[in-house]
C-alpha positions in Angstrom: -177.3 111.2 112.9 -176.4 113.1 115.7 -173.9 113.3 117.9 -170.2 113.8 116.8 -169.1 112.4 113.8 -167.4 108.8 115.1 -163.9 108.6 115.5 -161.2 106.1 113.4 -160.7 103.1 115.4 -156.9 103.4 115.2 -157.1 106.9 117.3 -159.6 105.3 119.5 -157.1 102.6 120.1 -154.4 105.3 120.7 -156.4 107.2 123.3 -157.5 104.0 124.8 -161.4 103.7 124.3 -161.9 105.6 127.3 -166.1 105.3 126.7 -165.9 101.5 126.3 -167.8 101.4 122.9 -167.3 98.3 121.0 -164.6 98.5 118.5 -165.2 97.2 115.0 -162.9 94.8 114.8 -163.8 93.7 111.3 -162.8 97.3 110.2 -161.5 97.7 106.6 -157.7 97.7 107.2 -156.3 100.2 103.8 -152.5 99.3 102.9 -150.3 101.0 105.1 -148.0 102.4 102.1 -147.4 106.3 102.7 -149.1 107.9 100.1 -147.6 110.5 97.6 -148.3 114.1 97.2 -150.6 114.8 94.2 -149.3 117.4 91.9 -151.3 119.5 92.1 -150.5 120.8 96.0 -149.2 124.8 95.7 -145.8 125.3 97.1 -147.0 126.1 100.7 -149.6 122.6 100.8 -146.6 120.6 99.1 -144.2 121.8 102.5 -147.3 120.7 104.7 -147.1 117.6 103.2 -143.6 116.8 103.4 -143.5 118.2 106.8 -146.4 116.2 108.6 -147.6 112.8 106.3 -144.5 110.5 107.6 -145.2 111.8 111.3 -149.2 110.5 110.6 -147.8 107.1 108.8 -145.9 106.1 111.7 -148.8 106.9 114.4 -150.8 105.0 111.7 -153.2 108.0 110.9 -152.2 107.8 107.3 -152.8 105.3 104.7 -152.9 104.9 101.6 -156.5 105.8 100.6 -156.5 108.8 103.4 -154.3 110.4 100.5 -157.5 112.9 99.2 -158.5 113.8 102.5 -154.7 114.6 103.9 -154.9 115.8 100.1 -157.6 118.1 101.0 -156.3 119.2 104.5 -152.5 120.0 102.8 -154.8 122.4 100.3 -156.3 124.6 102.9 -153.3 124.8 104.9 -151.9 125.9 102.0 -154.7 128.4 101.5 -154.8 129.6 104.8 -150.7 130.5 105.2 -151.0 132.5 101.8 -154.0 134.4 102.9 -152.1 134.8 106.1 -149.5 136.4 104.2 -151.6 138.5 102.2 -153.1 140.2 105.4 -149.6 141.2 106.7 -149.4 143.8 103.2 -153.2 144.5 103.1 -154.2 144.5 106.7 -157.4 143.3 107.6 -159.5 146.4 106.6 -159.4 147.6 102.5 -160.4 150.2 100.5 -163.3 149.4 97.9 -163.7 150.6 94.9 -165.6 153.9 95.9 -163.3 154.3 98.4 -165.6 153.1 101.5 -163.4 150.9 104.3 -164.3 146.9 103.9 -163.3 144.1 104.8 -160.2 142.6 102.9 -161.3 139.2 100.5 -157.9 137.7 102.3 -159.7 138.1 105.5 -162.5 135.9 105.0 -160.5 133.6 102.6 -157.9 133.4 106.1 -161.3 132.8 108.3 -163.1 129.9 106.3 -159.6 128.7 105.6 -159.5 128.2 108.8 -163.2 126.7 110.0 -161.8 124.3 107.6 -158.3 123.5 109.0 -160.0 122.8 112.3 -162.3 120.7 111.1 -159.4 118.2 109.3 -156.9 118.5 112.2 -159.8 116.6 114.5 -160.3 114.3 111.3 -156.3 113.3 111.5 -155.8 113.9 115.4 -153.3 117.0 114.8 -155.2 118.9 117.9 -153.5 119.4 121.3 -156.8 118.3 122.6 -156.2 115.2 120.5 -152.9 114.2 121.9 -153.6 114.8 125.1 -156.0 112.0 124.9 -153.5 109.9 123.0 -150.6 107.6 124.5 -148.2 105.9 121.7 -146.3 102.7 122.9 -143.3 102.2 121.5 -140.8 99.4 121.8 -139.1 96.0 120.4 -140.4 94.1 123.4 -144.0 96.1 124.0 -146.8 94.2 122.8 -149.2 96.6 120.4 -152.3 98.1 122.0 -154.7 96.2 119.8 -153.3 93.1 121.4 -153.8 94.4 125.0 -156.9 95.3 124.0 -158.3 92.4 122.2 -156.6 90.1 124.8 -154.7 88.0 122.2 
């Protein structure tokens, strides 16, 4: 199919639908319960966790069967910051083994780790593209932008 890959309806709903495609309103609707970390996240993807999952509950962007993909996105982050780190001792540029200059394995480990990460901050609308395209409202007395939408 081509084309971009379509969007969750709840980030369409946050950025307002501004191309006016039908929304599927019959849309499987997963438990909201936050999901928890697997076990076996590394240090660095367990941190990523902790540090961004309630922040995507609460917008609604995490549920509980997004936990392999946020799973997944926690894993390469992870990757990517100790490949990162790596770099800072090696340096981007290594010796090989007959002593010809090459390019350090942490360097393209850091790169794809990267195509990657990109690809599931889209997927979870953690771009500041994303957000700028997204309006939150918030409130006791607001009503919630499925309603205003759906005219109920």
């Amino acid at each position: 199919m081509p084309g971009p890959p379509p969007k969750p309806t709840n980030l369409r709903l946050l950025q307002g639908n501004p191309g006016r495609r039908p929304i599927n309103r019959r849309e499987p609707k997963p438990d909201a319960e936050l999901p928890s970390p697997p076990e076996h996240l590394s240090e660095t993807a367990r941190a990523e966790w902790s540090r961004m999952a309630e922040q995507l509950h609460r917008l609604g962007l995490l549920t509980s069967i997004d936990r392999a993909a946020f799973a997944a996105y926690c894993v390469v982050y992870g990757r990517w910051i100790e490949a990162e780190q790596a770099l800072k001792k090696t340096g981007p540029v290594v010796r090989s083994a007959s002593g010809h200059p090459m390019l350090s394995p942490f360097y393209t480990v850091a790169h794809q780790s990267l195509a990657q990460l990109r690809a599931y901050l889209s997927e979870f609308g953690m771009t500041p593209a994303s957000r700028s395209r997204t309006s939150v409202h918030s409130g006791e007395n607001a009503d919630s932008l499925e309603d205003f939408l759906f005219g109920k």
